[in-house]
C-alpha positions in Angstrom: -35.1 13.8 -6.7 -34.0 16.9 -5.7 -35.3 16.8 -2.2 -32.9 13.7 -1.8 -29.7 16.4 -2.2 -31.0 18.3 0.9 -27.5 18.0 3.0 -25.9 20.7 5.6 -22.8 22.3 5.5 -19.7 21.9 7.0 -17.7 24.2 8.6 -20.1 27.1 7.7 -19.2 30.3 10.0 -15.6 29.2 8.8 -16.3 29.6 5.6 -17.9 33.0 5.4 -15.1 34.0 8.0 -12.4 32.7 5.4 -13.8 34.5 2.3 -14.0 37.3 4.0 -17.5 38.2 2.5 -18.0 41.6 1.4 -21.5 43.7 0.6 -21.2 43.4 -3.5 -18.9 40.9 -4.1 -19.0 38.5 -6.2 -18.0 34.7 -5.3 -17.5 31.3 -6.8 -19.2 28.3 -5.0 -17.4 25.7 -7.6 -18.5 22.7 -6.2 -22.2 23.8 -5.3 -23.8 20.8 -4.2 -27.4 21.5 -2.5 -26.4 24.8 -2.6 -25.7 25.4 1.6 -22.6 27.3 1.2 -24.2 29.4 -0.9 -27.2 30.6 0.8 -24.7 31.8 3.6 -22.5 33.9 1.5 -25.2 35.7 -0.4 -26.4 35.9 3.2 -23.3 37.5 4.5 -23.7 40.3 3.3 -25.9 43.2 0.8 -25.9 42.7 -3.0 -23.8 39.8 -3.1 -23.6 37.5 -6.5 -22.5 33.8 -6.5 -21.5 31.5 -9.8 -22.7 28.2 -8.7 -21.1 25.1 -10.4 -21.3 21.3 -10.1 -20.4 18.3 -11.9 -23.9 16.5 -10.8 -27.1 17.7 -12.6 -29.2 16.4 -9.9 -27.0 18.7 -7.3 -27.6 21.7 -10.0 -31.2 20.9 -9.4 -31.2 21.0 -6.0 -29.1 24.1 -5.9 -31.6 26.0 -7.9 -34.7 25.3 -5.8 -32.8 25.9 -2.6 -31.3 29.3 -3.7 -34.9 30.1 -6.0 -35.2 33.3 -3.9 -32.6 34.8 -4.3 -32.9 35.5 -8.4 -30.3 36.8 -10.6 -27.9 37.0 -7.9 -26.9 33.1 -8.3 -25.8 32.0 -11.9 -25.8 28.3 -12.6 -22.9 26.8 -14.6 -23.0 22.8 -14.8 -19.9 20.9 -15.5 -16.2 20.0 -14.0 -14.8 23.0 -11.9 -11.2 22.2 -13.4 -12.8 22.7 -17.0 -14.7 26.5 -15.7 -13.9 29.3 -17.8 -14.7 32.7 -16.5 -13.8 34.8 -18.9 -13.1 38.5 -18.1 -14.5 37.5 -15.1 -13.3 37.9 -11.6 -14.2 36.8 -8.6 -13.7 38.8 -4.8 -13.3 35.0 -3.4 -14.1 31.4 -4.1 -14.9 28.2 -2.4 -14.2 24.5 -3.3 -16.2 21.7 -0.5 -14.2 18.8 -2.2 -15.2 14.8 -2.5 -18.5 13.0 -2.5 -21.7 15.1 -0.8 -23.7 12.9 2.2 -26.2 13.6 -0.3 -24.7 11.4 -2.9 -24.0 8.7 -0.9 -27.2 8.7 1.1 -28.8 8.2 -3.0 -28.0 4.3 -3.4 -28.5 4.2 -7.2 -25.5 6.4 -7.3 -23.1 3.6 -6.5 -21.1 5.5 -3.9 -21.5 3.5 -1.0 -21.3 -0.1 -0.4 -23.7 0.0 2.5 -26.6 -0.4 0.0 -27.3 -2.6 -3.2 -26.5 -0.9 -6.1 -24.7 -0.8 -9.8 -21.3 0.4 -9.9 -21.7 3.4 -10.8 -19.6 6.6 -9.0 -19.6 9.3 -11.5 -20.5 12.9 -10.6 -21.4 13.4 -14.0 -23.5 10.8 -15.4 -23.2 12.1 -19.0 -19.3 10.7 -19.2 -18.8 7.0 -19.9 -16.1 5.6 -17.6 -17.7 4.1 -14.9 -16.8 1.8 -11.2 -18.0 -1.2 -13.1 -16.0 -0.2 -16.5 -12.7 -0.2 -13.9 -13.5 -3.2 -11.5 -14.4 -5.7 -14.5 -12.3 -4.6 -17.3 -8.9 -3.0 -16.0 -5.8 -5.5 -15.7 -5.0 -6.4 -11.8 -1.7 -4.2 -12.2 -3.9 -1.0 -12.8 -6.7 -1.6 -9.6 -3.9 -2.7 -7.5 -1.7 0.6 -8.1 -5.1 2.8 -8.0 -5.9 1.2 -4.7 -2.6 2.0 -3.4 -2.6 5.3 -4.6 -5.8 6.7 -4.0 -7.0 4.8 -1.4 -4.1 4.5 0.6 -4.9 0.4 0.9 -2.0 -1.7 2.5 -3.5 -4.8 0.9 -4.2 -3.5 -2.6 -2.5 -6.3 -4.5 -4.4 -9.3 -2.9 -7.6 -7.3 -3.2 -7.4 -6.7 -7.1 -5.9 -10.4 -7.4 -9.2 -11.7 -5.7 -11.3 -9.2 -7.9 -9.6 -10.2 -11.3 -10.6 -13.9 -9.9 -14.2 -13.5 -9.0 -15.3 -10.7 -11.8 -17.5 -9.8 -13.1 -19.4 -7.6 -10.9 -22.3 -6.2 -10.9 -23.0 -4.3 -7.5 -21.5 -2.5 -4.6 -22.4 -5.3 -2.3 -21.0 -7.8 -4.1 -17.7 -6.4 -4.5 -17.7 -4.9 -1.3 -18.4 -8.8 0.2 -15.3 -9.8 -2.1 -13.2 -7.0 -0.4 -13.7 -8.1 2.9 -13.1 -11.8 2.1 -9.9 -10.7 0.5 -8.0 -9.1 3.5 -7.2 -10.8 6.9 -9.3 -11.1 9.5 -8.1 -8.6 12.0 -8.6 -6.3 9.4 -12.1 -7.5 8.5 -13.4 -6.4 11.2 -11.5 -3.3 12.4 -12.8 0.6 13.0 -13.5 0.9 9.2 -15.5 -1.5 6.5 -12.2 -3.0 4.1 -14.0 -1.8 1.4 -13.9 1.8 2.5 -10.7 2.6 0.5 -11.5 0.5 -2.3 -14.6 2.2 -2.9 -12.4 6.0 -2.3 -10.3 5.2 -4.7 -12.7 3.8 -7.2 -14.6 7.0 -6.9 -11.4 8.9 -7.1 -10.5 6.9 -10.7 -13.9 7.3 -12.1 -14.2 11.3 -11.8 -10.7 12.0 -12.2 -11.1 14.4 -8.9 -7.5 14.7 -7.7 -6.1 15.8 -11.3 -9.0 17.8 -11.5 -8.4 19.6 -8.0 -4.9 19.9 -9.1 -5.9 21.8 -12.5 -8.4 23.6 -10.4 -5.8 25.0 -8.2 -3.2 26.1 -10.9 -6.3 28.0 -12.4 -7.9 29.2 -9.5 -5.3 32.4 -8.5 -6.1 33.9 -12.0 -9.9 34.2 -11.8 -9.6 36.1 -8.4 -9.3 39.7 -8.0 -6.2 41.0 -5.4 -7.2 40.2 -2.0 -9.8 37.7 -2.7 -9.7 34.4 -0.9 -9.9 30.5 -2.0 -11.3 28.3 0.1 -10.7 24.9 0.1 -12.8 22.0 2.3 -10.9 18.4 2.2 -11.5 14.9 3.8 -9.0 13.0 3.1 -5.3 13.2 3.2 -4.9 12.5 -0.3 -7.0 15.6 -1.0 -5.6 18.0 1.6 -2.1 17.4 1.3 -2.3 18.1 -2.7 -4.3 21.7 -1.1 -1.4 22.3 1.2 1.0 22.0 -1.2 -0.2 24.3 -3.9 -1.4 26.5 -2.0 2.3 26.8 -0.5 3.8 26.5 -4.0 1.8 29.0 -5.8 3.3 32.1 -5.7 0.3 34.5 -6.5 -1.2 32.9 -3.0 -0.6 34.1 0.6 -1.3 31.5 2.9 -3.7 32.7 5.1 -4.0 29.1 7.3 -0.8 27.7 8.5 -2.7 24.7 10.0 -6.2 23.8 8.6 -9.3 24.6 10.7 -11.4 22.0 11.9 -14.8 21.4 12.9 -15.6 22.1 17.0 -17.4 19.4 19.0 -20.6 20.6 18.9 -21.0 20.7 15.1 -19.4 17.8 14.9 -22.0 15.9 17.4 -24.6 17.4 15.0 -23.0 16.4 11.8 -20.7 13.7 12.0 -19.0 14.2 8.4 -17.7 17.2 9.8 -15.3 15.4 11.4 -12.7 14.6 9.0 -13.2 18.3 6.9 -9.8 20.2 6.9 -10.5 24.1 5.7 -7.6 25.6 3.9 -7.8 29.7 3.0 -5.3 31.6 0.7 -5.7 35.0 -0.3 -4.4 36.7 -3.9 -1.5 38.8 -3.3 -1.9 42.3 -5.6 0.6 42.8 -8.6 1.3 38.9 -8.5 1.5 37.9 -12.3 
């Protein structure tokens, strides 16, 4: 199971660039995953500690095997990054690579992706209830249609959730993603993306809470940084990066150190196409700021 997680990086010199790693600092990878941004920092640089956290316990897994070597320099903390309590701690910088991992999607049982059979499933953290299937069979057609709308940006929300409400229930991705496409006119059933592409981002984005997570994440973050450390924060979708642009702006203990997100060159992206659509965001913590 945990050689399933094994996913690379985005944006990685960017990253280490951004945080501005230091020999014997001490950084926060809060969304961990397979553990790739973290091998670079405590790479970076001598006698450098990371705090590794993730919502998934099979990403946790994979993170400890990848970063075995390097001891009690990497501490493991498993849960949701918005709920992360560091005590007296504080961190010389800290990164967040938001959304759903290629690893998580490329696991079908999961539920994340509608390109293979699977329950409806979506959450990062399998020990919480709410699931896709709990939303898609039991909320009222008001609720999917304004969650499609919102978080998945879907012009044709309301006949999508009116042609769920009718054919429910479901019990897999393929069969709701079939009942998606069948649900939204043709020229649109066939365009650049799958129709069920937003359904299924905002469905994810419902089940884990992740954008009022990100948001309480954010409000948070500025306090567990010492002055001068840096927050880095990986998007890929506009939903996501516009919320990062905007507190990042907004919060006054943050200098932007970004005015326009970094993006992924050509060549990386040729070599990993979910590089693509990543938007990097760094702000720094101003000294003396409350």
């Amino acid at each position: 199971m945990v050689a399933q997680f094994a996913h690379v990086p985005v944006l990685s010199a960017e990253v280490v660039e951004g945080l501005a790693v230091q020999a014997g600092g001490h950084y926060l990878d809060a969304t961990v995953g397979g553990g790739g941004h973290s091998r670079l920092i405590l790479q970076a640089a001598p006698s450098v500690k990371v705090t590794a956290i993730d919502r998934d316990e099979v990403a946790l897994a994979a993170a400890r095997a990848e970063l075995a070597e390097f001891g009690d320099a990497v501490e493991f903390w498993q849960g949701n990054f918005a709920e992360y309590d560091p005590g007296e701690k504080r961190f010389d910088g800290a990164i967040a690579d938001l959304g759903v991992s290629s690893a998580q999607l490329d696991v079908p049982d999961r539920g994340f992706s509608f390109r293979q059979e699977a329950p409806l499933d979506m959450r990062m953290d399998r020990a919480q209830d709410l699931t896709a299937a709990e939303i898609v069979n039991h909320w009222d057609e008001a609720e999917l249609a304004d969650i499609f709308y919102r978080y998945g940006e879907e012009r044709y929300s309301r006949g999508i959730a009116r042609k769920i409400v009718q054919q429910r229930p479901f019990q897999t991705t393929t069969d709701l993603a079939y009942a998606i496409g069948g649900s939204v006119p043709r020229r649109y059933r066939y365009g650049r993306i799958h129709p069920a592409t937003r359904v299924f981002q905002a469905l994810r984005i419902a089940v884990n809470a992740e954008l009022s997570s990100l948001e309480s994440f954010l409000e948070k973050a500025p306090g567990w940084l010492k002055p001068g450390g840096r927050l880095v924060a990986i998007s890929f979708h506009s939903l996501e990066d516009r919320l990062v642009k905007h507190q990042l702006r907004g919060e006054e203990r943050f200098t932007v150190v970004t005015k326009k997100p970094i993006v992924a060159k050509e060549a990386e992206i040729a070599s990993n196409p979910r590089a693509r659509s990543a938007k990097l965001r760094v702000a720094e913590r101003l000294s003396g700021a409350g």
